[in-house]
PDB file with one MODEL, atoms N, CA, C and O in Angstrom:
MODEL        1
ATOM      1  N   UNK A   1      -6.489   4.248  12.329  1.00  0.00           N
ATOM      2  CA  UNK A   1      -6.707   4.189  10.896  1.00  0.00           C
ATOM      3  C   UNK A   1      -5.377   3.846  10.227  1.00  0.00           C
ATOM      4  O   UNK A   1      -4.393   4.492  10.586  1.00  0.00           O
ATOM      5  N   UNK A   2      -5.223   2.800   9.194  1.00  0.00           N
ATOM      6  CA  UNK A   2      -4.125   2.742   8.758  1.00  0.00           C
ATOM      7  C   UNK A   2      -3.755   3.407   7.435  1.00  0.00           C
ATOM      8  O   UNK A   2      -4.628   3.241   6.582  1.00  0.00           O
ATOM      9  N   UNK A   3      -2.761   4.075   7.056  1.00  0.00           N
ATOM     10  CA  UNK A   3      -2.791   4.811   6.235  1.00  0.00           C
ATOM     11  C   UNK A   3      -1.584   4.629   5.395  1.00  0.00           C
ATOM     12  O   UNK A   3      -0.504   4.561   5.982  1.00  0.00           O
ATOM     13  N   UNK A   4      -1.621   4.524   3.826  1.00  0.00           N
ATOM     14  CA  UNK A   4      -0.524   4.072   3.506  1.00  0.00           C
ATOM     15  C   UNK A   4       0.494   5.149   2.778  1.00  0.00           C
ATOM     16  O   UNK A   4       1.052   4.837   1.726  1.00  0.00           O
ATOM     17  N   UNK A   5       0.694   6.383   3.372  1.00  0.00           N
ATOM     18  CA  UNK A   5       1.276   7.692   2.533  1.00  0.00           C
ATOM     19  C   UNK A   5       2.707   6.837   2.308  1.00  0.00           C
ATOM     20  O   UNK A   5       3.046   6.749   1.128  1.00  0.00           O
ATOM     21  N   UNK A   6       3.540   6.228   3.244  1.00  0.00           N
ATOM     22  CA  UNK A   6       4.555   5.543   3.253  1.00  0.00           C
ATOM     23  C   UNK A   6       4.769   4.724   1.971  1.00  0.00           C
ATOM     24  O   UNK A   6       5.769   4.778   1.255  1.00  0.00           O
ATOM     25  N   UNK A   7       3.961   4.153   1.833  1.00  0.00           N
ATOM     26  CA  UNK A   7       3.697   3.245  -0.011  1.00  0.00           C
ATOM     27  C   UNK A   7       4.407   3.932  -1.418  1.00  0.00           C
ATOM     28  O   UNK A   7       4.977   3.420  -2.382  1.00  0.00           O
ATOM     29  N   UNK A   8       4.120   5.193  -1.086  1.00  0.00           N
ATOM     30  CA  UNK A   8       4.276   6.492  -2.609  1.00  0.00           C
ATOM     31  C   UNK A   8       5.089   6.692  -2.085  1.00  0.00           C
ATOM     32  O   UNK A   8       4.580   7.810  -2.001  1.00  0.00           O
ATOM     33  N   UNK A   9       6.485   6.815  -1.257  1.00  0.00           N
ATOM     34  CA  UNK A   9       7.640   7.565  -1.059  1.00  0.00           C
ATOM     35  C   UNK A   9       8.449   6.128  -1.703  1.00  0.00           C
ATOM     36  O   UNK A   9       9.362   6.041  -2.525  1.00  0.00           O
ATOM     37  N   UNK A  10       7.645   5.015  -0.903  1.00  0.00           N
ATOM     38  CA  UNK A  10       8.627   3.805  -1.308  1.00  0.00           C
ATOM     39  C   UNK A  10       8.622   3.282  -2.397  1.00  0.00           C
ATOM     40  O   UNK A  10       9.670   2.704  -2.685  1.00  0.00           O
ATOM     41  N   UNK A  11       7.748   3.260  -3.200  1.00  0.00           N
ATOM     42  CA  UNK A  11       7.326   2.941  -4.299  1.00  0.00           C
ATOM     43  C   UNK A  11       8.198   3.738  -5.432  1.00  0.00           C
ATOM     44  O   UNK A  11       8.508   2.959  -6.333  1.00  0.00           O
ATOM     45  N   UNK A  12       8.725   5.187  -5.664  1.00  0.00           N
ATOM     46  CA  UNK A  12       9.343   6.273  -5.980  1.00  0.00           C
ATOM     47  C   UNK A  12      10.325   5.692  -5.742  1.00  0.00           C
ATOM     48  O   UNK A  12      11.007   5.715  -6.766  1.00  0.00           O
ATOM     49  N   UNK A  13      10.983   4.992  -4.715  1.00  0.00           N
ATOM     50  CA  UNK A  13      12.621   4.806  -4.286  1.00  0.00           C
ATOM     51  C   UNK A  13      12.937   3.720  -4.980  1.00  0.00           C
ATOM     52  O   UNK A  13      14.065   3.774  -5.469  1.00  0.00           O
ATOM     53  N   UNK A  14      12.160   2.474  -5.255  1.00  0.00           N
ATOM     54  CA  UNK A  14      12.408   1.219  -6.017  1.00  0.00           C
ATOM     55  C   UNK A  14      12.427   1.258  -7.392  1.00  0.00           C
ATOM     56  O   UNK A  14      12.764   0.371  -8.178  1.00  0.00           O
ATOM     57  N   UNK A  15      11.827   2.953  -7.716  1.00  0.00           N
ATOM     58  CA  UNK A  15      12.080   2.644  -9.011  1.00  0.00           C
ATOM     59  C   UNK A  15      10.487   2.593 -10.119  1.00  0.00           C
ATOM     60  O   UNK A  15      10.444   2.842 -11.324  1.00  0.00           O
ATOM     61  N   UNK A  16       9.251   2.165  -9.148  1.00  0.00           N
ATOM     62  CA  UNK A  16       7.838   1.781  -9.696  1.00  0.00           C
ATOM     63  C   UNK A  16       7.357   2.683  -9.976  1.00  0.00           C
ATOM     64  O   UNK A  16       7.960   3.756  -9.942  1.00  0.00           O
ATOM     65  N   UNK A  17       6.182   2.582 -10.328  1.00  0.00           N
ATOM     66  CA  UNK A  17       5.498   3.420 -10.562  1.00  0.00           C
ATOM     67  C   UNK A  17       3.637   2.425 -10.606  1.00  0.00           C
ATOM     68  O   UNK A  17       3.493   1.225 -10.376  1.00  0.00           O
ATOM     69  N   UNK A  18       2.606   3.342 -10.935  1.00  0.00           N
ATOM     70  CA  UNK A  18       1.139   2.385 -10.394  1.00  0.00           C
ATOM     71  C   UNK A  18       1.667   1.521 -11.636  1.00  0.00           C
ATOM     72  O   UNK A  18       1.804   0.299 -11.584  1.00  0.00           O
ATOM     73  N   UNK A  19       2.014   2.503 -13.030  1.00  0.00           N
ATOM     74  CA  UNK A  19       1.875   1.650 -14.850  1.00  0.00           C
ATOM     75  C   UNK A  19       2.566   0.418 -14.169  1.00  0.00           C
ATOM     76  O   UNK A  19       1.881  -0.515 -13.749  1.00  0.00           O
ATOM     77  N   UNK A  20       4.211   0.431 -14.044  1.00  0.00           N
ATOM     78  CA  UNK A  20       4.610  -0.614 -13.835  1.00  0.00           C
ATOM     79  C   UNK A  20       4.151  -1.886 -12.688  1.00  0.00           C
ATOM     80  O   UNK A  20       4.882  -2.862 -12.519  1.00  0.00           O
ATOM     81  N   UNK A  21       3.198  -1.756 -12.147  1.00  0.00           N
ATOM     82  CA  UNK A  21       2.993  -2.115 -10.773  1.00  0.00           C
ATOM     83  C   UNK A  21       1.705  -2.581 -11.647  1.00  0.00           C
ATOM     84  O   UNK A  21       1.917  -3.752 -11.963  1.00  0.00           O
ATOM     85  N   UNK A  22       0.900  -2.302 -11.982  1.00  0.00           N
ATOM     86  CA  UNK A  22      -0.380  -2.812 -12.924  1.00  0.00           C
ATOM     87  C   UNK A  22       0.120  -3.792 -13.898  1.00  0.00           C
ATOM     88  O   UNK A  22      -0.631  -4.745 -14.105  1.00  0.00           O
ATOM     89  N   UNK A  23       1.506  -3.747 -14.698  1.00  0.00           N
ATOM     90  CA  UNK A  23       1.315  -4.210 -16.507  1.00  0.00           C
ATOM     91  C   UNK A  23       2.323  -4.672 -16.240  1.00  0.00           C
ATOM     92  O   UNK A  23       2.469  -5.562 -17.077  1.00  0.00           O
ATOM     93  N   UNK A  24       3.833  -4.660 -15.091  1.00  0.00           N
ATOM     94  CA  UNK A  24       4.878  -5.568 -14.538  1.00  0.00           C
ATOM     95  C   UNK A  24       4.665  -6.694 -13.973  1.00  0.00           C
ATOM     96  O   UNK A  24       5.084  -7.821 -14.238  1.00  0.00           O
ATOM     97  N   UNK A  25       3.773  -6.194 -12.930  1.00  0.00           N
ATOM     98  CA  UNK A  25       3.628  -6.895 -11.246  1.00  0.00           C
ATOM     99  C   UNK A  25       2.490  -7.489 -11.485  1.00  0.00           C
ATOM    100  O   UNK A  25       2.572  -8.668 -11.138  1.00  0.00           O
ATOM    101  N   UNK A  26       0.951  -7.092 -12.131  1.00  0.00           N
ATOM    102  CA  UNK A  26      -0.198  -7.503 -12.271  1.00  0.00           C
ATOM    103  C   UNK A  26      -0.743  -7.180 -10.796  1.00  0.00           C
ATOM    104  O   UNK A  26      -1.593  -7.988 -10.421  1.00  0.00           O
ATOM    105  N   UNK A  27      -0.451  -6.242  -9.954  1.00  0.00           N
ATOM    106  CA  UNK A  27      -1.173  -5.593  -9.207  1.00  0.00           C
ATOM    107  C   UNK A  27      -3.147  -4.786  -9.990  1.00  0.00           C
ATOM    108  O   UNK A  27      -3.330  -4.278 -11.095  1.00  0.00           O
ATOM    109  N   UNK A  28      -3.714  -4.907  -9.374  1.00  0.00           N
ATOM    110  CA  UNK A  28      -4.792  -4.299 -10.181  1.00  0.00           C
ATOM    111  C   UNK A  28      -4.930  -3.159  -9.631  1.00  0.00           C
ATOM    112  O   UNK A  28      -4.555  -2.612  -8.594  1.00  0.00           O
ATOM    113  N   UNK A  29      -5.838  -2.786 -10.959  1.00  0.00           N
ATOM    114  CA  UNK A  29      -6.212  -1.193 -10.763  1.00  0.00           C
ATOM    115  C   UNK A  29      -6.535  -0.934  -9.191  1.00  0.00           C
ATOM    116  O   UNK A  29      -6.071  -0.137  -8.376  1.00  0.00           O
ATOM    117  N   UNK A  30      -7.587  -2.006  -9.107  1.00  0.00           N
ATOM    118  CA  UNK A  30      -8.420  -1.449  -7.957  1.00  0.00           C
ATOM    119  C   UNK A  30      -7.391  -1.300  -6.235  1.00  0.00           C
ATOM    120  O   UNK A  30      -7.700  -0.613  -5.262  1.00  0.00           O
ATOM    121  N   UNK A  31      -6.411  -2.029  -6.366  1.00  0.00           N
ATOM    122  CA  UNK A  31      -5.775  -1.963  -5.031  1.00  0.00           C
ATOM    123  C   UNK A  31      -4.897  -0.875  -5.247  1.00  0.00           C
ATOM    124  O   UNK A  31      -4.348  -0.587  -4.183  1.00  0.00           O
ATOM    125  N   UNK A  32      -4.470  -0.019  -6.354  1.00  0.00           N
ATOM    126  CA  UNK A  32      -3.910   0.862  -6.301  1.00  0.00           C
ATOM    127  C   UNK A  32      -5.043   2.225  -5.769  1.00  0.00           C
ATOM    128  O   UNK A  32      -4.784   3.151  -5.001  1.00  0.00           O
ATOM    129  N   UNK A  33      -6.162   1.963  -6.403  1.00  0.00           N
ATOM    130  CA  UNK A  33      -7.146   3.114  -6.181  1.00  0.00           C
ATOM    131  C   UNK A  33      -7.414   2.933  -4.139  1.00  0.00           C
ATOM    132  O   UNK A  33      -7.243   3.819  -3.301  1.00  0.00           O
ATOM    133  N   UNK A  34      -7.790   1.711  -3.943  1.00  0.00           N
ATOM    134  CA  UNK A  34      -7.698   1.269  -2.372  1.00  0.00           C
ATOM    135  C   UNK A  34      -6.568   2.100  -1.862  1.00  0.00           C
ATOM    136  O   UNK A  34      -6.752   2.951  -0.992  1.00  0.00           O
ATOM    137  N   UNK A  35      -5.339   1.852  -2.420  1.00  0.00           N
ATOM    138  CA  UNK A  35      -4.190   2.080  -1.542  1.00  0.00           C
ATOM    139  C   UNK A  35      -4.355   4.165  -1.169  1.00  0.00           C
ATOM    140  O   UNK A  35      -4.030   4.811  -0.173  1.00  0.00           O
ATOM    141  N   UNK A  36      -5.039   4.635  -2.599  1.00  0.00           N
ATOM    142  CA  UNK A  36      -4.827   6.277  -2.916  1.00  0.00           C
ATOM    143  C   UNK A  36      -6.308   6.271  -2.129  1.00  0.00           C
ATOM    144  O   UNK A  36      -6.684   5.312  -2.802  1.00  0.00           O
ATOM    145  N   UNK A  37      -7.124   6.460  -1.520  1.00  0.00           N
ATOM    146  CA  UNK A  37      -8.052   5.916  -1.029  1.00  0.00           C
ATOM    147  C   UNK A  37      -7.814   5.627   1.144  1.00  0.00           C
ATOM    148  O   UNK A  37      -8.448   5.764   2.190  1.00  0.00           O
ATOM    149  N   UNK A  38      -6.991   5.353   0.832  1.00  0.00           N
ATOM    150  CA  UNK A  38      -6.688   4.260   2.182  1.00  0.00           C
ATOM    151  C   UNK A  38      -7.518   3.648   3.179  1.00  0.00           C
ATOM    152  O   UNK A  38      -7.957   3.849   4.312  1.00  0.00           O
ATOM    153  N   UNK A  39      -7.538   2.707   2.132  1.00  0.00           N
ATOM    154  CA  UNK A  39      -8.884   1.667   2.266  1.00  0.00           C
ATOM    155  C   UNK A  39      -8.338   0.215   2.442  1.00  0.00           C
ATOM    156  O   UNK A  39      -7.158   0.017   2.154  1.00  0.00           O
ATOM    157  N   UNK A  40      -9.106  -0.811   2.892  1.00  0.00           N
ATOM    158  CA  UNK A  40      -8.313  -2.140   3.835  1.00  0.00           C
ATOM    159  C   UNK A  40      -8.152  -2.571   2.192  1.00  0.00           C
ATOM    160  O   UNK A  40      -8.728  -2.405   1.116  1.00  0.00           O
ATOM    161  N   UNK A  41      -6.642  -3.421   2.924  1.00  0.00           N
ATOM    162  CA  UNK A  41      -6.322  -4.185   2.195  1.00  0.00           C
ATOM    163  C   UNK A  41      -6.329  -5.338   2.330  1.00  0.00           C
ATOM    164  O   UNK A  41      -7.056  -5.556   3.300  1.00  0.00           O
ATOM    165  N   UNK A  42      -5.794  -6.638   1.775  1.00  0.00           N
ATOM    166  CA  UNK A  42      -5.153  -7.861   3.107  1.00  0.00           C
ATOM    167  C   UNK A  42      -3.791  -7.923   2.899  1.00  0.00           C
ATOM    168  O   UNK A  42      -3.046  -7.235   2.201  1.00  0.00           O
ATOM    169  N   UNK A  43      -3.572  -8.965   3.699  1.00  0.00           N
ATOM    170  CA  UNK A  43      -2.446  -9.445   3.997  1.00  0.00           C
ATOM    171  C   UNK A  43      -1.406 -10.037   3.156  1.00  0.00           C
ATOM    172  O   UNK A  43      -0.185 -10.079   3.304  1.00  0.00           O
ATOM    173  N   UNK A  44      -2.179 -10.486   2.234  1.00  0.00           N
ATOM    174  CA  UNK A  44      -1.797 -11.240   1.113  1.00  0.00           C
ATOM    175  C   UNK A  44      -1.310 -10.106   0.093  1.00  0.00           C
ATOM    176  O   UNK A  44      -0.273 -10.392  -0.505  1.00  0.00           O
ATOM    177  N   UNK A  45      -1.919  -8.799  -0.221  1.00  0.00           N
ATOM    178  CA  UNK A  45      -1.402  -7.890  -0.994  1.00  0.00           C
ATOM    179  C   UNK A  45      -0.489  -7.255  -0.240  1.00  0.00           C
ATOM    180  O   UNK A  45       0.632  -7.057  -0.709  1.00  0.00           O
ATOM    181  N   UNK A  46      -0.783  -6.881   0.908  1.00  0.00           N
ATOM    182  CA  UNK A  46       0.433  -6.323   1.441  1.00  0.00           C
ATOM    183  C   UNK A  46       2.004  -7.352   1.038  1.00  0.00           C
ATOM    184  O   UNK A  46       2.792  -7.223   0.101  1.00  0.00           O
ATOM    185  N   UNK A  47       1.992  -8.083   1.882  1.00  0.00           N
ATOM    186  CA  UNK A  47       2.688  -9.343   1.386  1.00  0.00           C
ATOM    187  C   UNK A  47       3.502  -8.769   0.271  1.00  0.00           C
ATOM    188  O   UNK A  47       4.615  -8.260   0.402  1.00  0.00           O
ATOM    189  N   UNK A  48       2.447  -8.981  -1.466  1.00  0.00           N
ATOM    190  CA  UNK A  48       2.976  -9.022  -2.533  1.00  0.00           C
ATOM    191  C   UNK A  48       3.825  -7.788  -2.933  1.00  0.00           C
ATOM    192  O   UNK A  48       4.643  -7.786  -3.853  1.00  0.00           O
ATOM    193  N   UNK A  49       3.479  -6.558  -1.988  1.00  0.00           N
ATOM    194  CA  UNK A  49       3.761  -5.281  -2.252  1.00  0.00           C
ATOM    195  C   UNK A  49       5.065  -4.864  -1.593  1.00  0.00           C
ATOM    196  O   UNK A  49       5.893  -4.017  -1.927  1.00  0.00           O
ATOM    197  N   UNK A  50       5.021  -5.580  -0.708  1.00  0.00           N
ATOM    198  CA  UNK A  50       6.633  -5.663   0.315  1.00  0.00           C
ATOM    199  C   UNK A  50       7.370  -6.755  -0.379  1.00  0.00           C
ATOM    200  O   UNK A  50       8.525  -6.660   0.036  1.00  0.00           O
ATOM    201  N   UNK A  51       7.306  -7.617  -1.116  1.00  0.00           N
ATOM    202  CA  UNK A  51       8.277  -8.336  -2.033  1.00  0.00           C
ATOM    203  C   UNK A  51       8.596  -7.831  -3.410  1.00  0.00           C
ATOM    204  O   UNK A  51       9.658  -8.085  -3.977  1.00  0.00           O
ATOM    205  N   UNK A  52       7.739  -7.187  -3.865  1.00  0.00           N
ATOM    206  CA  UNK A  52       7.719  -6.047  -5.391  1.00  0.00           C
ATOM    207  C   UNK A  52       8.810  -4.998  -4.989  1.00  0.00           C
ATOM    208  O   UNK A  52       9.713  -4.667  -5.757  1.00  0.00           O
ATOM    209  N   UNK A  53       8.659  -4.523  -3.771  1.00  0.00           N
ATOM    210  CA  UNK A  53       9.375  -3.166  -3.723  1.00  0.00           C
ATOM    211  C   UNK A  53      10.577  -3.126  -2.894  1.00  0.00           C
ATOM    212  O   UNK A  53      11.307  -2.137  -2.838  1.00  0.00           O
ATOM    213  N   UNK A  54      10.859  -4.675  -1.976  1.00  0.00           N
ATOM    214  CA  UNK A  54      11.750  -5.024  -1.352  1.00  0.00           C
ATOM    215  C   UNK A  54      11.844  -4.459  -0.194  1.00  0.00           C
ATOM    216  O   UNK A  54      12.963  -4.116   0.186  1.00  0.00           O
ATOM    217  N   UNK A  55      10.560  -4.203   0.735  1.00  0.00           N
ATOM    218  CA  UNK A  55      10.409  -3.371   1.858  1.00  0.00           C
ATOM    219  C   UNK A  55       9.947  -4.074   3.039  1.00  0.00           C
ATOM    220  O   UNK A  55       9.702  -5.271   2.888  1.00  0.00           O
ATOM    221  N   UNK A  56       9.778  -3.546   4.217  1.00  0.00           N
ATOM    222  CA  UNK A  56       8.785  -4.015   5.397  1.00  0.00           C
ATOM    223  C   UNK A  56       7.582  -3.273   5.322  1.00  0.00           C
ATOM    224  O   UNK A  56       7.342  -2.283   4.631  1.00  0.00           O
ATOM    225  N   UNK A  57       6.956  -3.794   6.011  1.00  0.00           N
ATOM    226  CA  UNK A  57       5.242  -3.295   6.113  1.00  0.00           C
ATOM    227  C   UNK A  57       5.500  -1.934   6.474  1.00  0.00           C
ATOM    228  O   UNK A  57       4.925  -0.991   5.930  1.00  0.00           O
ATOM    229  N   UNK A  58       6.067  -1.854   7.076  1.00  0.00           N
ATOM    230  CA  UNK A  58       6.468   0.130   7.910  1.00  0.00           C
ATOM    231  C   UNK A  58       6.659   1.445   6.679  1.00  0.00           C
ATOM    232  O   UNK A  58       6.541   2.666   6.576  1.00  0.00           O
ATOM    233  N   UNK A  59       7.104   0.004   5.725  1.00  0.00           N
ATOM    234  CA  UNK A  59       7.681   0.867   4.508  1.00  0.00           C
ATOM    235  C   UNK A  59       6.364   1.490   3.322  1.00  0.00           C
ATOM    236  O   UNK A  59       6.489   2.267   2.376  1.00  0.00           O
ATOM    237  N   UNK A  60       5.182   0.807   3.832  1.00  0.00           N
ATOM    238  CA  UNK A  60       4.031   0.236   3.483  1.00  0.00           C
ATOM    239  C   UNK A  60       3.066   1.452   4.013  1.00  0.00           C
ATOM    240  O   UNK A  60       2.574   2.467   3.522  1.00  0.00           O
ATOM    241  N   UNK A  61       3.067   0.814   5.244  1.00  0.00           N
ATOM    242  CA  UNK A  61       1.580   0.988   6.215  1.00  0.00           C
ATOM    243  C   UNK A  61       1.977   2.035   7.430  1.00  0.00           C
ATOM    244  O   UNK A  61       3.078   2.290   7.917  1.00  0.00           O
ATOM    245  N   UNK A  62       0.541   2.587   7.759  1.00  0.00           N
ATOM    246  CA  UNK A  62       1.156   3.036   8.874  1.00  0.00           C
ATOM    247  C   UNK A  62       0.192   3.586   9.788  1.00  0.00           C
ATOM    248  O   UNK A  62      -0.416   4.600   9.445  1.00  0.00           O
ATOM    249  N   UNK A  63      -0.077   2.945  11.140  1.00  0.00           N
ATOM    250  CA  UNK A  63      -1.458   3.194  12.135  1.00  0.00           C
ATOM    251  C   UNK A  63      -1.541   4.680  12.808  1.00  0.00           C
ATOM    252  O   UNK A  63      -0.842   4.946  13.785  1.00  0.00           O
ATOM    253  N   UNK A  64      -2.377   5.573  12.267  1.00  0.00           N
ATOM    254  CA  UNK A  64      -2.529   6.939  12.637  1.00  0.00           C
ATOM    255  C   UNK A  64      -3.955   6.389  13.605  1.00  0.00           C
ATOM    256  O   UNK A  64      -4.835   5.553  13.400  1.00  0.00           O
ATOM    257  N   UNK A  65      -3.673   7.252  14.628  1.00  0.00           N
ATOM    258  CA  UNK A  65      -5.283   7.157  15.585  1.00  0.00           C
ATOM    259  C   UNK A  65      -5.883   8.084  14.906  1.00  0.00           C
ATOM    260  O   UNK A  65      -5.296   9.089  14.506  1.00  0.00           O
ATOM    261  N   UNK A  66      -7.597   7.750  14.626  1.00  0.00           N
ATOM    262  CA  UNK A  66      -8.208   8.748  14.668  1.00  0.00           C
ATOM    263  C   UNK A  66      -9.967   8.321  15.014  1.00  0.00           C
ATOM    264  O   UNK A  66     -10.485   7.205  15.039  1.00  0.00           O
ATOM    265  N   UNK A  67     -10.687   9.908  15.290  1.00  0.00           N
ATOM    266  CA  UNK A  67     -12.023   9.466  15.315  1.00  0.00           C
ATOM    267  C   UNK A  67     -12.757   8.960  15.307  1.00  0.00           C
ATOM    268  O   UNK A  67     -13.680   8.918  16.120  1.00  0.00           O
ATOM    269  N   UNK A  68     -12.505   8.093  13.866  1.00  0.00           N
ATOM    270  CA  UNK A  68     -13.165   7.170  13.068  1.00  0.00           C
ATOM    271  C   UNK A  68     -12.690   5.737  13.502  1.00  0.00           C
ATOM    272  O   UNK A  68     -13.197   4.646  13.240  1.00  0.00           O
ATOM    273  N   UNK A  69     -11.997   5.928  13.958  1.00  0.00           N
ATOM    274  CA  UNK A  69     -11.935   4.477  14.584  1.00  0.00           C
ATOM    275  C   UNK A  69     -13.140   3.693  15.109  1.00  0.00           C
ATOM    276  O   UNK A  69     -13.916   3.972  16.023  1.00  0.00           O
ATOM    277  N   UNK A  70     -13.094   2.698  14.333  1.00  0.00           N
ATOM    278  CA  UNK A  70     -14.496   1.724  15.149  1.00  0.00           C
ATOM    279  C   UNK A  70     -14.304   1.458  16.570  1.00  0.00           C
ATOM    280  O   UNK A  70     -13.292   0.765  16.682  1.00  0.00           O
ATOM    281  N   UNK A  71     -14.852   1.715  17.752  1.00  0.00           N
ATOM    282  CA  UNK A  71     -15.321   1.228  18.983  1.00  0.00           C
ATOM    283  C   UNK A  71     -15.339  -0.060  18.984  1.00  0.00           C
ATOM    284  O   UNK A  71     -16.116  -0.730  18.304  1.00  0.00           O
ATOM    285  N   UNK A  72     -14.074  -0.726  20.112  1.00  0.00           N
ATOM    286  CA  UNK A  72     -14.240  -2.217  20.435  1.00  0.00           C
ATOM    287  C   UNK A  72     -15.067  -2.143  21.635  1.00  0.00           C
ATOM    288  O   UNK A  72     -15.421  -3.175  22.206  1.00  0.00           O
TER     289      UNK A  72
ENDMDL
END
């Protein structure tokens, strides 16, 4: 499961916040609610979110095993 608790520590360190990240960045509501949520994103927001905050994906994301994992 990927989980983005990493996002809100980094997000805090750059300085952001969701307001500024919504009405700065034009991030939308809804990928902030996704992100509090931790719910898929793509690639393309990730992307935008690691150039907003000047981070790597690690700084971002982060793959916890669990249960719920879909069966390949």
């Amino acid at each position: 499961m990927i989980q983005y608790d990493p996002f809100w520590e980094t997000m805090k360190k750059a300085g952001e916040s969701t307001y500024t990240l919504i009405n700065n960045h034009r991030i939308s509501s809804s990928t902030i609610n996704r992100l509090r949520k931790n719910q898929p994103l793509s690639t393309t927001t990730i992307n935008d979110l690691c150039r907003i905050l000047d981070c790597s994906i690690q700084d971002i994301a982060v793959y916890v095993s669990s249960d719920q994992d879909q069966f390949l």
